[in-house]
Structure formats: structure tokens, C-alpha cells
N, C-alpha and C positions, 0 to 999 in steps of 0.2 A: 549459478545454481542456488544459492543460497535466496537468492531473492527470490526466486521459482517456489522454493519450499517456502517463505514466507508468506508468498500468496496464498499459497494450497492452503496453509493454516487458517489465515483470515476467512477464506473462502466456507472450511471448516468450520470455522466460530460463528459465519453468519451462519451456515447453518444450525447449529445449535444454539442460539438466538432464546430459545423459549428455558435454552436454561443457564438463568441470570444470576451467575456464583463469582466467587472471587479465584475460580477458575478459569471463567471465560474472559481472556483480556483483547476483546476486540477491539477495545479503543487504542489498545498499545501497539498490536498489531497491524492496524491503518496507518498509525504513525510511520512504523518500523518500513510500508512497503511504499508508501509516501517519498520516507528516506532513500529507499533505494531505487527510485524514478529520479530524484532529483539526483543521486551520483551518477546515475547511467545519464545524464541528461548534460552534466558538467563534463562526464569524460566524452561527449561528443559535440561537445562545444556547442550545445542546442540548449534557446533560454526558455528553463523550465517555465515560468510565469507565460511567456509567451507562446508557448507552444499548447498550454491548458487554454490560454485565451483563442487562440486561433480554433481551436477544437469546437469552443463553446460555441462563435459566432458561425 
């Protein structure tokens, strides 16, 4: 759940984009949901590097 709400934030932030305060921390928030793809990814024994590469090609 928590990562869900993470997103919704980020998603939020891009949206608000145009306004560029030390409010809007969507670079911390990228990180934060980054973070919680890679733990969702360890607890299912899936390699996160691999599994963005597979995506991309």
C-alpha cells in the first residue's frame, strides 16, 4: 500500500511540474518508488536489472 501511495505522489509531483519549489521533491520521489520496485523485485526473487533490460529490448 505504501508504495501505491508513493506513486500516486510522484505521479502528483509530475503533475505539478510547472511548479518548481522546495516543495515539489520529485527527484526524491523517483528514487523512493525506484526503491520499492527493487524490494517488490527481491522479495520475488526477480533480477530487477534484468527484468528493466528485458523490458527495454
Amino acid at each position: 500500500m505504501a508504495m501505491l501511495t508513493d506513486m500516486g505522489l510522484t505521479s502528483r509531483l509530475v503533475m505539478d511540474e510547472v511548479k518548481k519549489d522546495e516543495t515539489n521533491n520529485l527527484e526524491y520521489k523517483i528514487g523512493e518508488v525506484v526503491w520499492w520496485l527493487v524490494v517488490v523485485s527481491d522479495k520475488s526473487e526477480i533480477d530487477f536489472s534484468k527484468a528493466v533490460e528485458d523490458f527495454i529490448n
